[in-house]
DRENPA-3360 file (N, C-alpha, C; in nm, 2 decimals, always signed):
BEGIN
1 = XXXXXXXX = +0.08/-0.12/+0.00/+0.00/+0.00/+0.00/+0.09/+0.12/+0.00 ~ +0.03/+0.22/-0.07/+0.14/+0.34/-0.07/+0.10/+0.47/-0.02 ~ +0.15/+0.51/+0.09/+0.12/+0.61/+0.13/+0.12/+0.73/+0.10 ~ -0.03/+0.77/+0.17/-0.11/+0.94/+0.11/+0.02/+1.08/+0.13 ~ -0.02/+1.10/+0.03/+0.04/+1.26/-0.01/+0.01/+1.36/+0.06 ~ +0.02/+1.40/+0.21/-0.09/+1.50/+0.22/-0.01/+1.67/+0.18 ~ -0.09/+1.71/+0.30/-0.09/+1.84/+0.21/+0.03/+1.92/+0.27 ~ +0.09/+1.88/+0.37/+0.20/+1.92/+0.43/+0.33/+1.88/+0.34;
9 = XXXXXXXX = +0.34/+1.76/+0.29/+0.40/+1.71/+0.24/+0.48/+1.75/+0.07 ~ +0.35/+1.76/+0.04/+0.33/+1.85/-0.11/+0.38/+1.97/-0.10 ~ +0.36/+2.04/+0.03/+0.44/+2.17/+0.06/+0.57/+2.21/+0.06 ~ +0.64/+2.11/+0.12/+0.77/+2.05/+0.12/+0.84/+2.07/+0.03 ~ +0.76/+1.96/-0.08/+0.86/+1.95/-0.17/+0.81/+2.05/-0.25 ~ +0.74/+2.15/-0.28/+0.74/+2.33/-0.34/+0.82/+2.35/-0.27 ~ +0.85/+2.38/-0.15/+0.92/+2.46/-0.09/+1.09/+2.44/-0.11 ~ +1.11/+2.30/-0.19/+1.22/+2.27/-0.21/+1.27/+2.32/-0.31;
17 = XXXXXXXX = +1.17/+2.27/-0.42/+1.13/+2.30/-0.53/+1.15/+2.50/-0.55 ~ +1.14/+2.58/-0.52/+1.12/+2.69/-0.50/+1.25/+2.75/-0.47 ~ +1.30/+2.67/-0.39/+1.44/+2.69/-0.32/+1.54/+2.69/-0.41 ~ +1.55/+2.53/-0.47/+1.60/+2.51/-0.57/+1.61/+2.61/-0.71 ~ +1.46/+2.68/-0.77/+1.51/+2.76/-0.85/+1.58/+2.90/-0.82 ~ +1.56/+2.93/-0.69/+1.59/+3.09/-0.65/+1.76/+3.06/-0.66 ~ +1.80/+2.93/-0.60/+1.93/+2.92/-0.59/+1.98/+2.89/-0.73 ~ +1.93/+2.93/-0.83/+2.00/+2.93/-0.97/+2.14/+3.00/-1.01;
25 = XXXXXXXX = +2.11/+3.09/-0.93/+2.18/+3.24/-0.96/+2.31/+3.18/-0.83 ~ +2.46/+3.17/-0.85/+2.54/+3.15/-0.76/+2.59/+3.23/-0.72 ~ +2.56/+3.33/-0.69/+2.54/+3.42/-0.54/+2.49/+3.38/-0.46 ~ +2.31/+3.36/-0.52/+2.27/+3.35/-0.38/+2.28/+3.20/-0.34 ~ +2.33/+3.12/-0.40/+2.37/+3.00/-0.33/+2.46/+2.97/-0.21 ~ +2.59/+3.05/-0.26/+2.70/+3.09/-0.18/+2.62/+3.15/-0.07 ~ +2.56/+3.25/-0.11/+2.52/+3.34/+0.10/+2.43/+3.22/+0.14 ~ +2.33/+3.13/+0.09/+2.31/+3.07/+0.18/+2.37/+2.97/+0.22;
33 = XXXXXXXX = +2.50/+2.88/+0.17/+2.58/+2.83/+0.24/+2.71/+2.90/+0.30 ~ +2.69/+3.00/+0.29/+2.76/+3.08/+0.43/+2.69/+3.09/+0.52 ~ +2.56/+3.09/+0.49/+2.48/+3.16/+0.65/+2.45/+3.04/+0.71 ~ +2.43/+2.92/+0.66/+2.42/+2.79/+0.69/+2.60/+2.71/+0.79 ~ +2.69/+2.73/+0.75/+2.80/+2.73/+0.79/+2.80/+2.84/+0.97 ~ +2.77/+2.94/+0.91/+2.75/+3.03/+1.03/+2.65/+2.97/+1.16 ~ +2.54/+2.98/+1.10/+2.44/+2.92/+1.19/+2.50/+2.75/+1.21 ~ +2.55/+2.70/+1.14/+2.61/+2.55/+1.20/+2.75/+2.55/+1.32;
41 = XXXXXXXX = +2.83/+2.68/+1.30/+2.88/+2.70/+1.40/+2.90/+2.76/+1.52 ~ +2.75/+2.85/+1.49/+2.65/+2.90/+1.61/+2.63/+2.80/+1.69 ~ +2.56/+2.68/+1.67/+2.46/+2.56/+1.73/+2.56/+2.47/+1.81 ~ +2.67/+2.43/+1.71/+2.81/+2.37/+1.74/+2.94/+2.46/+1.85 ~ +2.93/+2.55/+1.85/+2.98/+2.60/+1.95/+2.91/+2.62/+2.10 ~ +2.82/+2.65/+2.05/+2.66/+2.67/+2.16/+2.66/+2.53/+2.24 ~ +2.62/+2.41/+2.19/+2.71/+2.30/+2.27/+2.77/+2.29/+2.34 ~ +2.87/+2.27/+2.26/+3.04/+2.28/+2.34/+3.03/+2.34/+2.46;
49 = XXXXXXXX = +2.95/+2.47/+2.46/+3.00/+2.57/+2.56/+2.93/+2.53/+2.71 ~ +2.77/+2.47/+2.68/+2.68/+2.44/+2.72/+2.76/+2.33/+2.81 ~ +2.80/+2.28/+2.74/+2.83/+2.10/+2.75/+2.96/+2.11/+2.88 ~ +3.05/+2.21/+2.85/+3.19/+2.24/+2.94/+3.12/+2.35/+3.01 ~ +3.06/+2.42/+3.06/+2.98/+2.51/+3.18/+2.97/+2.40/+3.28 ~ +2.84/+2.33/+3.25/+2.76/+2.23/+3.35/+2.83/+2.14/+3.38 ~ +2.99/+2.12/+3.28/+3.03/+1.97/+3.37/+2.96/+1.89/+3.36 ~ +2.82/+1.84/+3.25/+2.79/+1.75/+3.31/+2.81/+1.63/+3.18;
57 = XXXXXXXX = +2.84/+1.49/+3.18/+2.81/+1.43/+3.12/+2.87/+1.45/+2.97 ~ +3.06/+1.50/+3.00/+3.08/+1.54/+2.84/+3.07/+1.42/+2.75 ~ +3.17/+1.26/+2.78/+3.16/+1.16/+2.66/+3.02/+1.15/+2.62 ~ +2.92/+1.15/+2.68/+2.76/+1.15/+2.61/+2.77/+1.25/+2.54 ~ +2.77/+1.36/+2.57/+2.75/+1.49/+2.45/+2.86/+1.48/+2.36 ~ +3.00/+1.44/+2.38/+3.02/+1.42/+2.29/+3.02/+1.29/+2.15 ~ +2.95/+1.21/+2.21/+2.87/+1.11/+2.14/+2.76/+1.14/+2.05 ~ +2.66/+1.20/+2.12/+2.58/+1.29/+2.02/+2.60/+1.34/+1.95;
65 = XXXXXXXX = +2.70/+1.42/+1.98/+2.79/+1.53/+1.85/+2.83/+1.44/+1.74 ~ +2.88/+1.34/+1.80/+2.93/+1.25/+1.64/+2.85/+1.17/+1.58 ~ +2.72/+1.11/+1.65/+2.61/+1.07/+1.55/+2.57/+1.19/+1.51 ~ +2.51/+1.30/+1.57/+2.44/+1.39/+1.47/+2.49/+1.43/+1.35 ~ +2.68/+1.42/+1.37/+2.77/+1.44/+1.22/+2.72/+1.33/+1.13 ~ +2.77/+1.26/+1.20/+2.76/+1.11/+1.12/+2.60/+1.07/+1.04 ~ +2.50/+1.10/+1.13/+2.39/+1.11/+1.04/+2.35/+1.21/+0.91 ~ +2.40/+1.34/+0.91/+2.42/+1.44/+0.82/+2.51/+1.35/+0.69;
73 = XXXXXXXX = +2.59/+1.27/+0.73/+2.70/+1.18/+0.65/+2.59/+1.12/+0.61 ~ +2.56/+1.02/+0.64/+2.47/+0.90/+0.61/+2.33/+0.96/+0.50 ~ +2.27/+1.06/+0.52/+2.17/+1.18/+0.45/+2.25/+1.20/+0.34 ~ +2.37/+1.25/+0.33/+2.47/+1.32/+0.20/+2.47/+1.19/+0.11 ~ +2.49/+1.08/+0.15/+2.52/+0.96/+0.08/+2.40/+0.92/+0.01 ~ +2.29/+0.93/+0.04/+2.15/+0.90/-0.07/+2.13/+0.98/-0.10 ~ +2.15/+1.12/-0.09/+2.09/+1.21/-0.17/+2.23/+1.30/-0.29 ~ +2.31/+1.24/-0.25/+2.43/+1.30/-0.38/+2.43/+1.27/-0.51;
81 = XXXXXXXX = +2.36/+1.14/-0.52/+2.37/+1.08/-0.67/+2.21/+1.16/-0.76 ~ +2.12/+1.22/-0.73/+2.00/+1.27/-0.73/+2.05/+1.43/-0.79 ~ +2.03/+1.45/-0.90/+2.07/+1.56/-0.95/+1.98/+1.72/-0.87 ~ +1.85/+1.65/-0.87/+1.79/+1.71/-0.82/+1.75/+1.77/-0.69 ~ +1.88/+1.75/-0.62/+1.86/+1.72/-0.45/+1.98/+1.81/-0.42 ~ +2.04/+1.86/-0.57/+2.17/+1.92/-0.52/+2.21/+2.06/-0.43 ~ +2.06/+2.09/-0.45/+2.09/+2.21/-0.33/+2.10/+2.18/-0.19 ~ +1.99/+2.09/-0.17/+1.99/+2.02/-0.03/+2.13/+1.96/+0.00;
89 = XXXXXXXX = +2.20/+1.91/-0.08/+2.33/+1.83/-0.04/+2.44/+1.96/+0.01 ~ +2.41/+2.05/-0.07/+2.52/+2.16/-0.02/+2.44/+2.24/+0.12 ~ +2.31/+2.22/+0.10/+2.29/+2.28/+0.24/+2.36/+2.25/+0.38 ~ +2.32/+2.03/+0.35/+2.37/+2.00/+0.42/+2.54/+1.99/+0.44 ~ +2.61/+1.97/+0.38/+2.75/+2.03/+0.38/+2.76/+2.12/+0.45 ~ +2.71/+2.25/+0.42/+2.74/+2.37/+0.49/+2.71/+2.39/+0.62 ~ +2.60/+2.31/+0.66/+2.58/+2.31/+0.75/+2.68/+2.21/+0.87 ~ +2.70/+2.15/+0.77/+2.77/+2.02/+0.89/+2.89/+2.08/+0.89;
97 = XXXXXXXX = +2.95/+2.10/+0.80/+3.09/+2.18/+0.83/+3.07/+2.30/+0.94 ~ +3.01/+2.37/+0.95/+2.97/+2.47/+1.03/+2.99/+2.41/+1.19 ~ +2.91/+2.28/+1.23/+2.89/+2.24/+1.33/+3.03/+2.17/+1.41 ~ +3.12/+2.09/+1.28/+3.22/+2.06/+1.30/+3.32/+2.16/+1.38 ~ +3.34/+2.29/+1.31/+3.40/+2.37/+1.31/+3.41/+2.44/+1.45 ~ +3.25/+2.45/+1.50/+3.18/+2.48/+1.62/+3.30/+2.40/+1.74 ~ +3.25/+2.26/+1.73/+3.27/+2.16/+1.78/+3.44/+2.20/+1.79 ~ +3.51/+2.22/+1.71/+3.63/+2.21/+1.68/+3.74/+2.31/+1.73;
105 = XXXXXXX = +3.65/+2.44/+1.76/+3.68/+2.56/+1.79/+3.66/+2.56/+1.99 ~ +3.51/+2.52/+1.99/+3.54/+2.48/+2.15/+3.62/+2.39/+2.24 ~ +3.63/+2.24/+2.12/+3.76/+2.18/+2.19/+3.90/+2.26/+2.23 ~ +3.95/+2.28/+2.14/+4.04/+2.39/+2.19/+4.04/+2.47/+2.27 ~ +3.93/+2.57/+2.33/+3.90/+2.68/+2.43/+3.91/+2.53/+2.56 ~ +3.87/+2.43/+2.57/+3.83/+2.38/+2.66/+4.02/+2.31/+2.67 ~ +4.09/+2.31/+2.64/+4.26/+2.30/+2.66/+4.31/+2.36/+2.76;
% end
């Protein structure tokens, strides 16, 4: 049996769809994977910081941190071969590098 279309769904993929054409023009592609990079190092640092405050429980958080990467991996890998998907794949890129980076920059502070 194949499951209903609804109307949330249909939205989605316009909204990707939509995305997809506006990001034609490689400008505005670039700013949003800078601002996606940015905001991924926002979130990714924001952790870190979170995580080394409270003392509490860092090998769990940082366990999390590396499936959430690793999932973003695992997403990049079905959707790269899909010509159609190629905005989403650099979103995701941008974004996960961003998080990395986060991650990468508080290790450090935390030395």
């Amino acid at each position: 049996m194949k499951p209903q279309k609804t109307k949330f769904q249909i939205k989605v993929v316009e909204n990707i769809r939509t995305l997809s054409n506006w990001t034609i023009n490689p400008w505005r592609r670039y700013s949003i994977a800078l601002i996606l990079i940015l905001l991924g190092y926002l979130l990714g640092s924001s952790l870190g910081m979170v995580s080394a405050v409270l003392e509490l429980m860092d090998p769990v958080s940082a366990l999390l941190s590396v499936i959430f990467i690793e999932l973003f991996i695992k997403l990049r890998r079905r959707l790269r071969f899909n010509r159609t998907n190629k905005i989403i794949v650099l979103l995701l890129d941008s974004f996960r590098i961003g998080l990395f980076y986060g991650f990468f920059t508080e290790s450090l502070k935390l030395l």
